[in-house]
N, C-alpha and C positions, 0 to 999 in steps of 0.2 A: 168593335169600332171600325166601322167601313170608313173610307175617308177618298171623295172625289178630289180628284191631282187635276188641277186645270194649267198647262201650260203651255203661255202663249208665246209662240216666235216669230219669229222673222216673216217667216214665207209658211206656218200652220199652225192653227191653234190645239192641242189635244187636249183629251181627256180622259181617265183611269181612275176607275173603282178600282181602289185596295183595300184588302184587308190591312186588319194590323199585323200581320207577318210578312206583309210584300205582295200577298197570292194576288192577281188580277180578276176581279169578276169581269169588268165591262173596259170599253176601251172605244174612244171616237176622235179620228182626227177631222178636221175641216181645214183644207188648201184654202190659200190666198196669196196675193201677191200686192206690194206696194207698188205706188205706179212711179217710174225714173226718168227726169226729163233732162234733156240733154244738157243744161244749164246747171246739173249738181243739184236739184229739188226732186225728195222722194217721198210723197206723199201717200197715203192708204185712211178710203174712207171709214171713220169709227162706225157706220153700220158695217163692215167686216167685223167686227169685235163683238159687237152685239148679236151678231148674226149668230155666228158659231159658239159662242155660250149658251145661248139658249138650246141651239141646238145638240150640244154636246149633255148639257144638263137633261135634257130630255130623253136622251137614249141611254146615260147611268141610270138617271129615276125606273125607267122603263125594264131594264136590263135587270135592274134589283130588282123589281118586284116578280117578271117572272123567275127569279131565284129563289121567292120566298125571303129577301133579304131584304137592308135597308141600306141608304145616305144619310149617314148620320153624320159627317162634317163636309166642308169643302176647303180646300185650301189652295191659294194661290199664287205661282210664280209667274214671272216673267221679264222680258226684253226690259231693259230700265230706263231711257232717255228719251223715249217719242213722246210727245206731249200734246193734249188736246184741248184748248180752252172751251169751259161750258158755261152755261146760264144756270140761272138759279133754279129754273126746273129740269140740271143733269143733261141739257140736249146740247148737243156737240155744236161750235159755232160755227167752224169751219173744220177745213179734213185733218186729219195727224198729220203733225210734222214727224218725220222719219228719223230714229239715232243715227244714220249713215245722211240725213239733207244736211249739205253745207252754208244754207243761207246767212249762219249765222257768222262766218268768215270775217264779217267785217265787224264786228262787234267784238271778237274774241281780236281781233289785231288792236283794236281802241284797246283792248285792258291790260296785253301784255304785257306794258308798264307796272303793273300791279302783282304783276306774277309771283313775287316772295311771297305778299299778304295773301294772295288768293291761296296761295300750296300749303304758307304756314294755317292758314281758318279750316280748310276742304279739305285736304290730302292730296292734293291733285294740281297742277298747270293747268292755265286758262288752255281748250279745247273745244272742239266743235261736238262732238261726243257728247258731251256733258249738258245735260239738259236747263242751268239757270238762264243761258246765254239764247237759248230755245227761246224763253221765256222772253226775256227782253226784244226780242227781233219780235214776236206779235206784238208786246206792248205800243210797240214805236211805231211799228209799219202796217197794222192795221188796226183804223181808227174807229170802223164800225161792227168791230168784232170787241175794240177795248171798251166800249162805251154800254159792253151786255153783262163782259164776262164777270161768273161768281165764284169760279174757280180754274188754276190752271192745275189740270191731270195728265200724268203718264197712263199708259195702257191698263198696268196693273190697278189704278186707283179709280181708272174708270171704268173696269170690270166690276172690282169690289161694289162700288155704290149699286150699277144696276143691280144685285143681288141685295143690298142691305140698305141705301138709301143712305149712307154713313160715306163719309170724306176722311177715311186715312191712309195713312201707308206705315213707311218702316224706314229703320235707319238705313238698311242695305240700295232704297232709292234716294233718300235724301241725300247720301253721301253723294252720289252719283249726279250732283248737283250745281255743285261751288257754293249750295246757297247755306247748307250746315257747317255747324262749328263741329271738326272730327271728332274733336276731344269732350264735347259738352253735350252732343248728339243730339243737339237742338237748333233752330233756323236761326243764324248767327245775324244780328241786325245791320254790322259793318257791311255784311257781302250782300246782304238784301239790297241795301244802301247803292252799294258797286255798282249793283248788275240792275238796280232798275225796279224791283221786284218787291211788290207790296207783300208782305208777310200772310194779310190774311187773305188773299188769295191762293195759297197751299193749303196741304191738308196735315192733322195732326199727325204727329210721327212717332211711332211705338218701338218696342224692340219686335225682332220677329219670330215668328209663331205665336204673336197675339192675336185674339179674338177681334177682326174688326167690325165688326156688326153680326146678326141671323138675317136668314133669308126670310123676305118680305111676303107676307100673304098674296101682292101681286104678283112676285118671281115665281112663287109657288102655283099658285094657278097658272100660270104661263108654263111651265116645265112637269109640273111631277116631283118636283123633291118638295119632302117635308117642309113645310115653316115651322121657324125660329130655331133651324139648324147652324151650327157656328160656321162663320168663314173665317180663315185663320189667314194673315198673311205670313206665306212660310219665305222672303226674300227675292232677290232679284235672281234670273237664271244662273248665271256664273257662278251666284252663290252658292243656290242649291246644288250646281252642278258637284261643287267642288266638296259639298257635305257626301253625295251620292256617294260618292268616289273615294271617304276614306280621307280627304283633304282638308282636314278641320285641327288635323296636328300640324305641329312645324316641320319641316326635312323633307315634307311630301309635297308635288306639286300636282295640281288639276290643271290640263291641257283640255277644250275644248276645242276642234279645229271645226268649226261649224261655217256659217255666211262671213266670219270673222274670226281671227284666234283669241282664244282669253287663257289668259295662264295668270294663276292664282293658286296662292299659297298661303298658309294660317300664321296670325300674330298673336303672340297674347296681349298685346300693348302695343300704341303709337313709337314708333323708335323716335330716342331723340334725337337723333341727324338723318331724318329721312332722304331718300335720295330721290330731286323735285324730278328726276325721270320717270319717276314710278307714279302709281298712283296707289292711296292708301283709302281703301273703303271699310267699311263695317261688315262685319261675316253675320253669316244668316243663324251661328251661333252668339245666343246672348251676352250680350257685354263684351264679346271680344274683335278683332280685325284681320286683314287681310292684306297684301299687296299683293297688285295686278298689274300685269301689260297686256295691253292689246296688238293685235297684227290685224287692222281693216279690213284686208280681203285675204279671205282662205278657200273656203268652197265656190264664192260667191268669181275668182278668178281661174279656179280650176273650171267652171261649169261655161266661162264665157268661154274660153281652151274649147272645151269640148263641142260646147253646141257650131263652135265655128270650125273645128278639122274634124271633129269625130261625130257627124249628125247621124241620125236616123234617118227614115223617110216620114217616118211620126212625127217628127220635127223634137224626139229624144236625143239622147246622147249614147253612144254605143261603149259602154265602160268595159266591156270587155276586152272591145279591141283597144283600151288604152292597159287594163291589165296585163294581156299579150305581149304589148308593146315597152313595157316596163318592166317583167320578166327579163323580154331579153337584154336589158340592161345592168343586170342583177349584177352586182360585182364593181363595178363602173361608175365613176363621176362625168355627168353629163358635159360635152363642151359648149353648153349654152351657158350663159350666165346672163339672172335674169333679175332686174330690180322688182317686186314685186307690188308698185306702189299704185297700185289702179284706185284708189280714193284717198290718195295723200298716206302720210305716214302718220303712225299715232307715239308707240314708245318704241323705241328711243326717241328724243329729237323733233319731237311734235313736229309735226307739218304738211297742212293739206296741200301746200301745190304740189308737192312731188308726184311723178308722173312713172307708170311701167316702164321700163324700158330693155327690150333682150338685145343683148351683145354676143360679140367672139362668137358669131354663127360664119360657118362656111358653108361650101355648096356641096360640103359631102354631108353634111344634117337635114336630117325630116323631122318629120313629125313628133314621132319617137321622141329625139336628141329633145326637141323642144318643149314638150311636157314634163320630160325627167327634169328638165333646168327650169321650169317652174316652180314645178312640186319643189326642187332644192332650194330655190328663190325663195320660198313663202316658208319653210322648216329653219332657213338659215338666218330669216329675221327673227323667228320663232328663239331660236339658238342666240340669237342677240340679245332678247331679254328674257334668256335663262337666267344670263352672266351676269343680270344686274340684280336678281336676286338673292345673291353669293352673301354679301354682306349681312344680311336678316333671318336667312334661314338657308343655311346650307341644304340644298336640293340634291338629295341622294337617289331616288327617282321618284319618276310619273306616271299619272292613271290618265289615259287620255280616251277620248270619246266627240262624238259628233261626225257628221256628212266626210271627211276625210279619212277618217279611221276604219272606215267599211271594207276596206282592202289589206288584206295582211303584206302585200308587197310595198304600197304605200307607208303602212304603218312600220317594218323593216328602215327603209329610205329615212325614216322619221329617228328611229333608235340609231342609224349610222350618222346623222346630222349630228344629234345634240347629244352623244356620249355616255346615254345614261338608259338603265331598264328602263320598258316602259312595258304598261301592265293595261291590258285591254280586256274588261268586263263582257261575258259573254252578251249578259244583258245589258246594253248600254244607255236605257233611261238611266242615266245619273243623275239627271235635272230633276226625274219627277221621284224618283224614292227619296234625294235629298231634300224636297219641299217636304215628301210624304212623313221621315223621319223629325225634321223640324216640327212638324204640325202635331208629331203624335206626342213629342218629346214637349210641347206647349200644350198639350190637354191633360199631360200627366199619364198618358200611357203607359211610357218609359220614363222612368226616371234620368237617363243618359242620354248622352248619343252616341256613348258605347254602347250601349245595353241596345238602341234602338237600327244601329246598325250592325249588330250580331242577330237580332229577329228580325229584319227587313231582306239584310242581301248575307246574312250568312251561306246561304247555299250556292251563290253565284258562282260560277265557274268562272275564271282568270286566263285567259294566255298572256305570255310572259314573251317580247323582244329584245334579246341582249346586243347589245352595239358594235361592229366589227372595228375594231380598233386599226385598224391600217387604214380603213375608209373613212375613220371618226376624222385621224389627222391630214386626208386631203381635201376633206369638206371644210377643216379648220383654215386648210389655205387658202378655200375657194372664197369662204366668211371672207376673209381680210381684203381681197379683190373684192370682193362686192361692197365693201364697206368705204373700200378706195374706190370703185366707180362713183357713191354717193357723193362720197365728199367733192369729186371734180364735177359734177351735175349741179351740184347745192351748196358746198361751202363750206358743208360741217358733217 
């Protein structure tokens, strides 16, 4: 059982032929980028999406056959809240709206009021993240786009169709919504009601690693893969990330520090006194859940850092010299202290206006001083909703992965913040072996996903970060100042 891992992000879409023990035959990423305008609107048009499927499905089909092999499933994760309204024959109406566009600001302030009911139905506080509110901003504010549309899609759901010509998804996006009931894992009619949102313009919602359709005799002539091979949807990124990674029990936490942080942790069950800071989704294993917080910008603040002190002539980023440069801070709490809110704050404390802001700089700090107090700035929000996890699952350590974790001095900085091992996969697809394990563990592969993560990443090598505990309690102090700068900027 070969099985194509199609996972799409932020800033690329890939894709990887595996076997069913993990091995890689084939492997294709395709770059892109959303476009960001200076008004908080980030758009990216769905021919990027269609683009790079097709072409990604064409160099696995291609790739297998001169191996003598096949594609014999596909399965797919990805980004969870961009949305694309289409017409009845699948063409995009206008461009994706972006999980990071704030347009919908004004709409998510109208429902605040609502906020018990919306956390008690969703799992979640009204948010710009969240893609029902996505939803209502086209309804309202563009009238010749509502007067076509046949359905409103997230990326992953309008991947799926071009492949199968089928409109579903899974509870791991629905969640990710406000527009499902958590607990009944169906499109709850109150909050449909809420938020504006005609019910039958979403797509059905399954658990995941179901079967959402095969691939269509046109996909197939377009590409090279087989027709009427299964597409499986194996969950949203985070999810998978956090199955990759071993994070599908309780005590363990999945860190992804990527364009955004996501830390996610396994529930067996909705707790009943959730706490409305968090946010409570559905895990990409069946029938059970998760809480998560997010941190907005991680890589995506480190890289504006870089491209503006540390350029290339290539118009790169020269990571070495910030490696270098952080070295010689090894030992050391930086005297920058830096809010790290470059697109608002999400958990703790929901709130898009908050603004970056670096403090307690003197004129004997560079560059240096100022990226270390970044990186702390963005670890030490990170370390704020460790804490809120305390109550649900005691977090004894973390597997973390993504664009931040490619540095083992970074990745140190990270263990001296938040107190706790943390465990970095040599190979660190987590996102696509945990869609891959999902998907194998829904064809019946594996019966587990024990079983299916002892045959997938059993051989992975591990390095292990232990946390310097002298360091642990001056970044505790630095936490408390940066939490006291918030509150005299904001209030709370």
């Amino acid at each position: 059982m070969n099985t194509l891992i199609v996972d799409i992000g932020t800033s690329s879409m890939r894709g990887i032929l595996f076997t069913e023990q993990g091995e890689r035959l084939a492997s294709c990423q395709v770059l892109y980028e959303p476009v960001k305008y200076p008004d908080g609107r980030i758009e990216q048009a769905p021919g990027d999406f269609s683009g790079a499927l097709r072409k990604i499905a064409s160099v696995a089909a291609k790739e297998a056959k001169e191996q003598k092999t096949a594609v014999d499933a596909v399965a797919v994760t990805a980004q969870r809240s961009a949305i694309i309204p289409v017409d009845r024959n699948g063409k995009p109406l206008m461009d994706t709206i972006m999980w990071q566009d704030r347009r919908n600001a004004g709409i998510c302030k109208e429902l605040e009021g609502k906020n018990d009911l919306i956390f008690e139905r969703s799992g979640a506080r009204i948010n710009t993240v969240f893609s029902g509110s996505r939803m209502a901003w086209i309804l309202r504010n563009c009238p010749e786009v509502f007067e076509r549309i046949f359905k409103l899609v997230n990326i992953p759901e309008f991947v799926m169709h071009e492949m199968t010509g089928e409109y579903k998804t899974d509870v791991t996006y629905a969640s990710r919504s406000h527009l499902m009931n958590l607990r009944t894992r169906r499109w709850d009619e109150e909050m449909l009601g809420l938020f504006g949102v005609p019910g039958e313009l979403l797509c059905e919602i399954l658990e995941p690693g179901s079967i959402c359709g095969r691939v269509t005799e046109a996909f197939a002539e377009e590409t090279g893969l087989p027709e009427g091979i299964p597409v499986i949807t194996a969950g949203g990124d985070q999810q998978c990330a956090a199955v990759g990674q071993g994070a599908y029990q309780e005590g363990t936490l999945s860190l992804v520090a990527g364009t955004g942080g996501f830390l996610v942790t396994a529930l067996d069950s909705v707790p009943k006194n959730p706490d409305p800071q968090l946010i409570f989704n559905c895990s990409s294993v069946k029938g059970r859940y998760m809480v998560e917080a997010n941190v907005l910008t991680c890589c995506s603040a480190f890289d504006w850092f870089g491209r503006n002190f540390y350029p290339l002539k290539d118009g790169g980023i020269d990571y070495a010299a910030i490696n270098g440069e952080l070295k010689e801070f090894e030992g050391k709490v930086s005297s920058a202290l830096v809010l790290p809110y470059f697109q608002g704050r999400s958990t703790p404390n929901w709130n898009p206006g908050a603004k970056a802001h670096f403090g307690e700089i003197s004129l004997a700090d560079g560059r240096g001083d100022l990226v270390k107090g970044l990186l702390e700035g963005i670890f030490l929000e990170i370390r704020n909703n460790i804490l809120l996890f305390g109550d649900y699952a005691g977090i004894r350590k973390a597997y973390i992965s993504g664009g931040l974790t490619n540095s083992e001095v970074i990745n140190q900085i990270q263990a001296d913040v938040y107190g706790i091992s943390l465990y970095h996969m040599e190979d660190s697809e987590s996102t696509a072996f945990g869609a891959l394990m999902v998907a194998l563990v829904g064809l019946g592969v594996y019966g587990t996903l024990d079983e299916a993560f002892s045959g997938v990443r059993g051989g992975t090598g591990v390095k292990c970060y232990e946390p310097g505990r002298e360091l642990f309690a001056e970044y505790e102090k630095k936490r408390e100042r940066m939490n006291e700068m918030y509150g005299r900027l904001y209030g709370s």
